[in-house]
Structures are given as structure tokens and as C-alpha cells.
Residue frames relative to the residue before (quaternion, step in Angstrom):
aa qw qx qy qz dx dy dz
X 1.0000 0.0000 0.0000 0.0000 0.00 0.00 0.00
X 0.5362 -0.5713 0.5695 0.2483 3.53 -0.84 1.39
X 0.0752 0.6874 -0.7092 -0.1377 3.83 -1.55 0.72
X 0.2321 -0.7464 0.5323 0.3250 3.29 -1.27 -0.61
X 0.0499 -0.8145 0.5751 0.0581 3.44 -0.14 0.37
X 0.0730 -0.6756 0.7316 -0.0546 3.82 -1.05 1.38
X 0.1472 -0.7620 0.6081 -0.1670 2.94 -1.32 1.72
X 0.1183 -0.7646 0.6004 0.2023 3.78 -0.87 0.25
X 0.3849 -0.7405 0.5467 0.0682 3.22 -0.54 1.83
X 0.2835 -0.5413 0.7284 0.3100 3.04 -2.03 -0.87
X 0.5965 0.6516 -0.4125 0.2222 3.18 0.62 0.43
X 0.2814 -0.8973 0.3341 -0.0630 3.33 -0.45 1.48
X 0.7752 0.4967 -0.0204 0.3898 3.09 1.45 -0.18
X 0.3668 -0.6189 0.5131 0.4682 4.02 -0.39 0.18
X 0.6834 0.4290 -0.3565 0.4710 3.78 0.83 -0.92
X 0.5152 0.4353 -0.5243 0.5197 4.09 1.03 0.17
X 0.6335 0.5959 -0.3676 0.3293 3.28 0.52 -0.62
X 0.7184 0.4988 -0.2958 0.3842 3.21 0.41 -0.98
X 0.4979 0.6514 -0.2717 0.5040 3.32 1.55 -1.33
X 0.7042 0.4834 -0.2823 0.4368 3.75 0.26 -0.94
X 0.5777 0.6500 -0.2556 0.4224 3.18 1.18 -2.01
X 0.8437 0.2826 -0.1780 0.4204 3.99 0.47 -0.83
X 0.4151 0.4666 -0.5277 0.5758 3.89 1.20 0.67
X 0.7839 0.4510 -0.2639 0.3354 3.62 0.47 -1.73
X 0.5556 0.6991 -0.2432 0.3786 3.48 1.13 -0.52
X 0.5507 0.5919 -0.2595 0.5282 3.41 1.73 -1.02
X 0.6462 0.5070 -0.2659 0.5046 3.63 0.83 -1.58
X 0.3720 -0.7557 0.5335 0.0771 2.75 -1.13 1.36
X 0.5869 0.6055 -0.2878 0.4540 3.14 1.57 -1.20
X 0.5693 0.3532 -0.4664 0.5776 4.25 0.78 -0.45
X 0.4445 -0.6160 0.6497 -0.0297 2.76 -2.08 1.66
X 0.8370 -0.0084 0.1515 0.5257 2.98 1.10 -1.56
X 0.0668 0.7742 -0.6294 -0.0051 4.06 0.15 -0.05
X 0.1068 0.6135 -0.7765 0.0963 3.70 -1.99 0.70
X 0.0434 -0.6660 0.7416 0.0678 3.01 -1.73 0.78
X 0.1916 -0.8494 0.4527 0.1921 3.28 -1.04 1.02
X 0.4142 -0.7449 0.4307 0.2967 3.39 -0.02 1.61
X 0.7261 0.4210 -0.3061 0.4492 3.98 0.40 -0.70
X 0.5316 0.6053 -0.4054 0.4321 3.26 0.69 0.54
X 0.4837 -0.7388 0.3643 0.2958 3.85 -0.08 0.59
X 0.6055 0.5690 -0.1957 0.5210 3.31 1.60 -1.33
X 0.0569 -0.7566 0.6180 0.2060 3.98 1.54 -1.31
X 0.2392 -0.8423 0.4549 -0.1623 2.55 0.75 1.76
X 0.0165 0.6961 -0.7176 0.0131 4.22 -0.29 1.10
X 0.0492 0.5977 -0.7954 0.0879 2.86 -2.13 1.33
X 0.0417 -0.7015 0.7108 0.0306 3.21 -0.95 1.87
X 0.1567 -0.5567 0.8119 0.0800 3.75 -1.64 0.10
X 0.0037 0.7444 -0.6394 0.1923 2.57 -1.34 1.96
X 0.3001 -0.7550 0.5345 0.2326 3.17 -1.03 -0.06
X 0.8321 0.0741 -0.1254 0.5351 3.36 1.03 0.23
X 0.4528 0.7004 -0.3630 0.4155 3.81 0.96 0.00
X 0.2855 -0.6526 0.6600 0.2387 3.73 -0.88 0.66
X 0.7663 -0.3630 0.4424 0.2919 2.68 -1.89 0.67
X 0.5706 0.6172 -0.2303 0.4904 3.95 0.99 -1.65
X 0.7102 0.4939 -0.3143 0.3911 3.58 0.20 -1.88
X 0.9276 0.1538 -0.2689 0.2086 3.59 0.38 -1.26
X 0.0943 0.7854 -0.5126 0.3339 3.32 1.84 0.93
X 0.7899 0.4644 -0.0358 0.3988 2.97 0.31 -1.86
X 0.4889 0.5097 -0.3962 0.5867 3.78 1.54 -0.16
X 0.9051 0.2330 -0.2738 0.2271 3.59 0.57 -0.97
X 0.4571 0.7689 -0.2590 0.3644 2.61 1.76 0.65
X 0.5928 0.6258 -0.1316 0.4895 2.74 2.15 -0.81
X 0.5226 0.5602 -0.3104 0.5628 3.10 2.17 0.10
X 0.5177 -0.5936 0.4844 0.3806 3.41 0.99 -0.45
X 0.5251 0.5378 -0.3442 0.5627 3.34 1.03 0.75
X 0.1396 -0.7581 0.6117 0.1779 3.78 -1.57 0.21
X 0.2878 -0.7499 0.5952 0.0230 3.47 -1.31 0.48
X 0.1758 -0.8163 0.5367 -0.1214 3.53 -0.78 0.22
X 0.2222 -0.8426 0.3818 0.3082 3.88 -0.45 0.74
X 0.5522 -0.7104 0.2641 0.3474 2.97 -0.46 0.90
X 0.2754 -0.7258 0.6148 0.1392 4.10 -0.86 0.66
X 0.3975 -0.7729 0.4845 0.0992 2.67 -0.96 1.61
């Protein structure tokens, strides 16, 4: 089953990006993942098929980075 998960990041950068780009790349389970740098929040959306919400905190964290669910 397909989730989405929207996160406000700290990530600010094409060179964060890339950093992220090579943990998230491994995971089979992300379909899709964006962060929208022009966005104040840096806004992360991942789409997964199997990952918790928990699992991919803890992915971007493992980048040296933090995340957070977003509040509507």
C-alpha cells in the first residue's frame, strides 16, 4: 500500500540534496521523494510503499539532517 508522508525538513540545499539523494536511493520501498527548497518549511515528501513514518525520520537523520511531521 502506497503512503505519503509530508515532513518539514532543514534541508536547504542542492548539496543536502544530494546527501539525502544517496541513503534514499538504496530504499527500495521510496517510489518517489522531493524537497521543496523554496519553501520556508523545505518542505520533504517521500511516497513509499512500505516505510514508516519513524523509519524515514531516522534515514534523514542519518544524513545529518532533521524532519518533523508536518501540522496541518
Amino acid at each position: 500500500m502506497m503512503n505519503v508522508f509530508i515532513f518539514v525538513s532543514n534541508i536547504e540545499s542542492v548539496e543536502d540534496l544530494s546527501q539525502l539523494k544517496k541513503i534514499f536511493d538504496k530504499q527500495r520501498e521510496i517510489q518517489n521523494w522531493s524537497v521543496d527548497l523554496t519553501d520556508e518549511e523545505k518542505v520533504l515528501r517521500v511516497e513509499t510503499d512500505g516505510l514508516k513514518r519513524c523509519e524515514i525520520i531516522r534515514l534523514v537523520r542519518s544524513c545529518g539532517y532533521d524532519c518533523h511531521k508536518m501540522d496541518w
